[in-house]
C-alpha positions in Angstrom: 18.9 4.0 -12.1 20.4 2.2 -9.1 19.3 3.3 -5.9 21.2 2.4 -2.1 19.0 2.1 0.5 18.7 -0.4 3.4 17.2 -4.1 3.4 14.0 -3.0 5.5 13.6 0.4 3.2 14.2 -1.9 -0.2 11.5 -4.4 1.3 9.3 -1.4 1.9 9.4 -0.1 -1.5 9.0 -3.5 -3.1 5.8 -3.8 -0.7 7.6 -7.0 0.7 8.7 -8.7 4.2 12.2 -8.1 4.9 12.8 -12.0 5.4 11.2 -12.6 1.6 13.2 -10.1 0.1 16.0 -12.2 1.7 14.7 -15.1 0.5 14.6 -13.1 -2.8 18.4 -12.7 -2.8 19.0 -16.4 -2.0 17.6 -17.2 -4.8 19.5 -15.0 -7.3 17.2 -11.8 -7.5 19.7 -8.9 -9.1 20.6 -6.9 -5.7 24.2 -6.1 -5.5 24.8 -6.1 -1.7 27.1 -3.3 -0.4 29.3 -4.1 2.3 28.5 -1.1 4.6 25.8 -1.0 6.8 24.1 -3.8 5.1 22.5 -1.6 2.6 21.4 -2.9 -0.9 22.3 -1.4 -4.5 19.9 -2.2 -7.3 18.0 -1.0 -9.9 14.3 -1.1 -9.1 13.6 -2.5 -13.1 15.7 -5.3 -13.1 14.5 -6.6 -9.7 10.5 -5.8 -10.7 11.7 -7.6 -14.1 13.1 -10.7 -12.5 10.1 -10.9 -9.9 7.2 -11.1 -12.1 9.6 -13.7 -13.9 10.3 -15.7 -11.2 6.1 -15.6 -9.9 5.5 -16.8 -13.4 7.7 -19.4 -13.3 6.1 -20.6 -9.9 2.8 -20.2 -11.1 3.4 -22.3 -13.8 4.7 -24.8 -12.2 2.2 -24.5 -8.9 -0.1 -27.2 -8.1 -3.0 -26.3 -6.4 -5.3 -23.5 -7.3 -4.4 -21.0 -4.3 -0.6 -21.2 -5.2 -1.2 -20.3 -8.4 -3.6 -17.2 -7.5 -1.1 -15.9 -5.2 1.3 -16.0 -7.8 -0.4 -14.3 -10.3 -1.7 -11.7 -7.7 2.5 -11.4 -7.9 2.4 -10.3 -11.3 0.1 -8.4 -11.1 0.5 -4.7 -11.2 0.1 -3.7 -7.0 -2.6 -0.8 -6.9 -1.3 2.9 -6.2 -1.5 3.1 -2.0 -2.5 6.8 -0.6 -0.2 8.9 1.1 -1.0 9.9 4.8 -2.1 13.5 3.7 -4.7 11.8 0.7 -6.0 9.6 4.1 -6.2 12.7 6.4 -7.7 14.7 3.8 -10.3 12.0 2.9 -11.1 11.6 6.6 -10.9 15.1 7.4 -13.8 15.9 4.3 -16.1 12.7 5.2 -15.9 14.0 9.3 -17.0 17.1 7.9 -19.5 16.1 6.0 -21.0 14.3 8.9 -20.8 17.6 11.2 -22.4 19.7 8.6 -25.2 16.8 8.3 -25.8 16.3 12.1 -25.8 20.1 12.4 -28.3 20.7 9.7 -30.4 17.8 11.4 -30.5 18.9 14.6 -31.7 22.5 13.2 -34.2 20.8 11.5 -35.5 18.6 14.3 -35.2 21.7 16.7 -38.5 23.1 17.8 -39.6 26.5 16.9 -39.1 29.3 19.7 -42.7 30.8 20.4 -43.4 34.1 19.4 -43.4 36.9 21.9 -47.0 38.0 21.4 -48.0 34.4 21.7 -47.9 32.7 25.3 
């Protein structure tokens, strides 16, 4: 499925700087540029297709050990990111959590009122 979006949403989506996705381009990556607005047409499995091909290439070729790391960290498949509502809701249950222990701490370290008898 081909999708049109702009050059800064395409990078964002690929999880890449605007100016590498450029790069990208340069060198032959399948984007078929629109003419308005600057926006990008492609098809998100061709371009995933042609960069793990083009990481593996470099890797291959790559002479020193932190070249080819970075490159296969290319290939690799990028871990699932959360949304904002997974991080708020993680945050929101760990804050809780923390209330509902400093609450139950302070009642436990609170000293016991006297009784009214006693004095």
């Amino acid at each position: 499925m081909r999708e049109l979006m702009t050059v800064r949403e395409t990078a964002g989506k690929l999880g890449v700087h605007r100016h590498t996705l450029r790069g990208y381009m340069r060198r032959g990556c399948p984007f078929l540029r629109a003419s308005a607005a600057s926006k990008i047409l492609f098809d998100l499995a061709e371009v995933t297709a042609w960069l793990s091909d083009e990481a593996a290439k470099q890797a291959a070729v790559a002479d020193r050990e932190s070249v080819r790391g970075r490159m296969r960290r290319l290939v690799a498949p990028a871990p699932r990111t959360l949304t904002r509502k997974e991080i708020r809701e993680a945050t929101k249950s760990k804050r809780n959590a923390e209330n509902r222990a400093k609450r139950g701490q302070w009642k436990l370290t609170k000293p016991a009122k006297p009784e009214k008898g006693d004095k």
